[in-house]
KELOGU-214074 format. One record per residue: residue in three letters; y negated, x negated, z of N, C-alpha, C, O in turn. Coordinates in steps of 0.05 Angstrom, whole numbers, plus 5000, padded with zeros to 4 digits. Atoms other than C-alpha are relative to their C-alpha. Layout:
# KELOGU-214074
ALAYXZYXZYXZYXZ
...
END
This chain:
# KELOGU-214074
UNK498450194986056062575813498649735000497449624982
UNK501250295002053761915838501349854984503349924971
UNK497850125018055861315802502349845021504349775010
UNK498150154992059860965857502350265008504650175013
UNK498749935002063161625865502350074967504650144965
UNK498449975027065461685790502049685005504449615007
UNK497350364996067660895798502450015014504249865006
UNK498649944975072061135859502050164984504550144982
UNK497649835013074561655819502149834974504649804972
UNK498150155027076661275752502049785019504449845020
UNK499150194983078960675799502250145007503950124989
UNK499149854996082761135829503350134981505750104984
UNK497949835018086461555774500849694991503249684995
UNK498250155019088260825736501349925019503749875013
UNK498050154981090760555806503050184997505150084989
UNK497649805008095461245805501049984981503450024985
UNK498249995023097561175732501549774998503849774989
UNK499650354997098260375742503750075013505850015002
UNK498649984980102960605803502550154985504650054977
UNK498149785015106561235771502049874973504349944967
UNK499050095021108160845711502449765001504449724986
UNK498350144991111360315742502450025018504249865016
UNK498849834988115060755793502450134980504850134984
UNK498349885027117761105724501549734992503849725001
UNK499350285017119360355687502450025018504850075014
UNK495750094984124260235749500850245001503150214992
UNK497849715000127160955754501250034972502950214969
UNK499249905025128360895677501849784993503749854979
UNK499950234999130160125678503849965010505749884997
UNK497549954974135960215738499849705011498249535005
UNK499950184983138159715788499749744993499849654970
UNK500550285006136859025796502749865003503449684987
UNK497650184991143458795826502450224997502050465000
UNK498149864997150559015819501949975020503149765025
UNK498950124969153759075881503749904992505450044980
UNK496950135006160958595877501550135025500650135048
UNK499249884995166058985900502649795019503249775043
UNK497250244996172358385898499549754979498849794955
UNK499750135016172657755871503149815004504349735024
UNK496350084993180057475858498549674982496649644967
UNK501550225022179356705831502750004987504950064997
UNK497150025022184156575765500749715001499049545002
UNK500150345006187255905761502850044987504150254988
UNK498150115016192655575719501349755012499949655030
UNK497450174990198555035737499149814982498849854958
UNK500450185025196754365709501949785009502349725033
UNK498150204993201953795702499449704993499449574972
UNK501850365006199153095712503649875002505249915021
UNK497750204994205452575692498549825011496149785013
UNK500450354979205951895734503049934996504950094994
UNK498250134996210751405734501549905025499849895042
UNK498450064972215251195793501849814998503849854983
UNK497250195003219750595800500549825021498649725034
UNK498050104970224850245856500949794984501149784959
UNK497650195012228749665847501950135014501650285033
UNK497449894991235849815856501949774992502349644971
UNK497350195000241749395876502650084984504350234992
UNK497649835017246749485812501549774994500549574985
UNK497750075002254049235810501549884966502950044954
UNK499150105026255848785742502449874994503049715011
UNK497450195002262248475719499049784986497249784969
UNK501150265016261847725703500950004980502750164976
UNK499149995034262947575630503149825000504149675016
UNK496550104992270147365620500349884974500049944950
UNK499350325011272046655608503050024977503249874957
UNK498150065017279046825574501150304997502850415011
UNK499449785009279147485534501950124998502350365002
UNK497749835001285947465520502349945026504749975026
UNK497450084975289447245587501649804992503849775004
UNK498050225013292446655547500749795032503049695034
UNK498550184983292246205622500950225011503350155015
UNK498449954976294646765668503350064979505450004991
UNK497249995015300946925610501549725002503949705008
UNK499450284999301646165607501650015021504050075017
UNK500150054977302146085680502750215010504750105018
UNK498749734998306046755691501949914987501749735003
UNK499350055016311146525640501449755009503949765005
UNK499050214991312645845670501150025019503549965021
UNK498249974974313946015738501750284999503250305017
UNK497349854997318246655720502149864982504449954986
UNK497550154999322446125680500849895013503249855015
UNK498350234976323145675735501650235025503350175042
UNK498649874980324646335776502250164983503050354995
UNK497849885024330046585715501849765003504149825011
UNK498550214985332845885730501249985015503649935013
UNK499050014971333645895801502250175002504350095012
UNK498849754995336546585797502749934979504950004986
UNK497749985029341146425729501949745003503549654987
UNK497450165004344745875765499349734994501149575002
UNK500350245010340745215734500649964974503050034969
UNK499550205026340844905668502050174982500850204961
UNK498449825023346145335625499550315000501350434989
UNK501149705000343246035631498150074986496550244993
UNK502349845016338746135579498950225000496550274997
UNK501749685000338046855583498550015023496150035020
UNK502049974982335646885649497349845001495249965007
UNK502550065009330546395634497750064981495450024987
UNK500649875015328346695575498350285009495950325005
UNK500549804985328047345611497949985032496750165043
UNK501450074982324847025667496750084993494950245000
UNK503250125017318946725621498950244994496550254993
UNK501949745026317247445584498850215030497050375030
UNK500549714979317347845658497349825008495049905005
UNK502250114986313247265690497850034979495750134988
UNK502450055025308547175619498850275004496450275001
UNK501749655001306848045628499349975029497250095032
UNK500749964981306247955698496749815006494449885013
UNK503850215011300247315688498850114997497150135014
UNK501249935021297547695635499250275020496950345015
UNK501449804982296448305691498549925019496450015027
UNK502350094974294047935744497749834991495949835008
UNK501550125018289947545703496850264998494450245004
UNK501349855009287248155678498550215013496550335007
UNK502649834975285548555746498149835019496449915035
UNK501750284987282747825771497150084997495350145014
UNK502449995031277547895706498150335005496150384993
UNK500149774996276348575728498550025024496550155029
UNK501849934973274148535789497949825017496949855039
UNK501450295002270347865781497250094999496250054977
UNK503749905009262248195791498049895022498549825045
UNK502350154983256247925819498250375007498750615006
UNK502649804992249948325841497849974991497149744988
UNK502550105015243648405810497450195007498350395018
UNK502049844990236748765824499050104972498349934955
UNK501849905029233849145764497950235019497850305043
UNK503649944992226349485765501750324984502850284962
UNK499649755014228550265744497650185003496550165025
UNK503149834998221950775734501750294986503850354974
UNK499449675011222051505718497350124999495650025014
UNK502449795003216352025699500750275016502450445013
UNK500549724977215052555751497150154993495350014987
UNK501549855004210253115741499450045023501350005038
UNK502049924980204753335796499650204983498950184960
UNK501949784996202954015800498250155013498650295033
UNK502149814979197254325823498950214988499650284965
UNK501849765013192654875810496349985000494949885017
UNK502250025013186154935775498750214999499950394988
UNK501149765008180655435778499250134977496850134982
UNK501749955024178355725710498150195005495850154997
UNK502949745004174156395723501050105033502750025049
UNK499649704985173856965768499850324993497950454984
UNK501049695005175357675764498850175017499650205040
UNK502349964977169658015794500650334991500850414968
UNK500049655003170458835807497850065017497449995040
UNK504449984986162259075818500050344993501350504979
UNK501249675007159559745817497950014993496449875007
UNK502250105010153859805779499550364997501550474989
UNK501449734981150060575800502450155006503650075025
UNK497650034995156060945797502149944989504050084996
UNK498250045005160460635762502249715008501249525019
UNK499450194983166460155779500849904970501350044951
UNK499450095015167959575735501449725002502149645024
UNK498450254987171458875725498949854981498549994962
UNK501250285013168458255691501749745008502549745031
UNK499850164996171157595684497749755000497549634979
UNK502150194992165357085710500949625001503149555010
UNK498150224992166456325710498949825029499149585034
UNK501650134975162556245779501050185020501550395008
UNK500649854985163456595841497850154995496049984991
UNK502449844991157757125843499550055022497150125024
UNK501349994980157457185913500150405011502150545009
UNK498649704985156457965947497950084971497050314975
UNK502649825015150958145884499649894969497749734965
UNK501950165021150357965806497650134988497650374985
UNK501149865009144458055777498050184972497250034955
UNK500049905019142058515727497250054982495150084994
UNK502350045013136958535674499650244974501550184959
UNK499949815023135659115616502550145004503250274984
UNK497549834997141859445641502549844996504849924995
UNK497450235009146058835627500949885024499149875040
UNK499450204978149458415680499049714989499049654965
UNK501750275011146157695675503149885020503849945042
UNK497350114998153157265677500249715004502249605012
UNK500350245000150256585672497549965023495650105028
UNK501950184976146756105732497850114991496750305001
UNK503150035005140656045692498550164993496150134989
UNK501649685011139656805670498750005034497250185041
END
């Protein structure tokens, strides 16, 4: 044999074993990618508080000048004697005057007292409340892939897209694999 035919030959057989061997590596190895089947994304409910506040027009009673009704009893009291008077005839009727003074003195002492009562101003107060926002938040994805034949489910925290890919028979789960 010449020598550039022996060279041809060796050349040759290592190109074939080179080839064969590597041919074998990936048939022994398996796929590169796992085909993604579904991806659902997971998320969670998150509750951001905030504050909120209006003024509001609210209704106060004024502070009251005479706790115990002493002027409307007064007052009340005087003019139902002078009207226990009128009625009893003048000047020798005590009882009706008497009786006058105690109806007029409870009657003062009422009107007095729903006067006091209904005596209110207006006022503006600043009122706030805490309100919750909800929204939703992604955390992962559940990814269902088929990887030669089998079917499977992974939680990923990225989209994968239609393909993840695979390395020693493992799924590579992270960007930077």
């Amino acid at each position: 044999m010449n020598k550039s035919m022996l060279t041809g030959t060796v050349l040759g057989v290592a190109v074939a074993t080179a080839a064969g061997s590597f041919a074998g590596y990936k048939m022994l190895s398996g796929p590169d990618f796992a085909e993604v089947l579904a991806v659902v994304p997971v998320t969670e409910s998150v509750s951001t508080p905030r504050e909120t506040c209006s003024d509001v027009v609210v209704t106060r009673q004024k502070p009251i000048q005479d706790q115990h009704k002493i002027a409307g009893t007064a007052i009340g009291a005087v003019a139902g004697g002078l009207a226990g008077d009128a009625l009893g005839g003048g000047g020798k009727n005590t009882g009706a005057k008497i009786a006058g003074a105690v109806v007029g003195g409870i009657a003062g002492n009422q009107v007095q007292g729903k006067m006091q009562s209904s005596d209110t101003y207006q006022t503006t107060e600043r009122r706030c409340n805490t309100v919750h926002d909800v929204s939703q938040r992604t955390v992962g994805y559940d990814v269902t892939y088929r990887l030669g034949d089998e079917t499977q489910q992974v939680r990923m925290k990225y989209d994968p897209g239609s393909v993840i890919p695979v390395r020693d028979g493992q799924l590579v789960l992270s960007r930077e694999g």
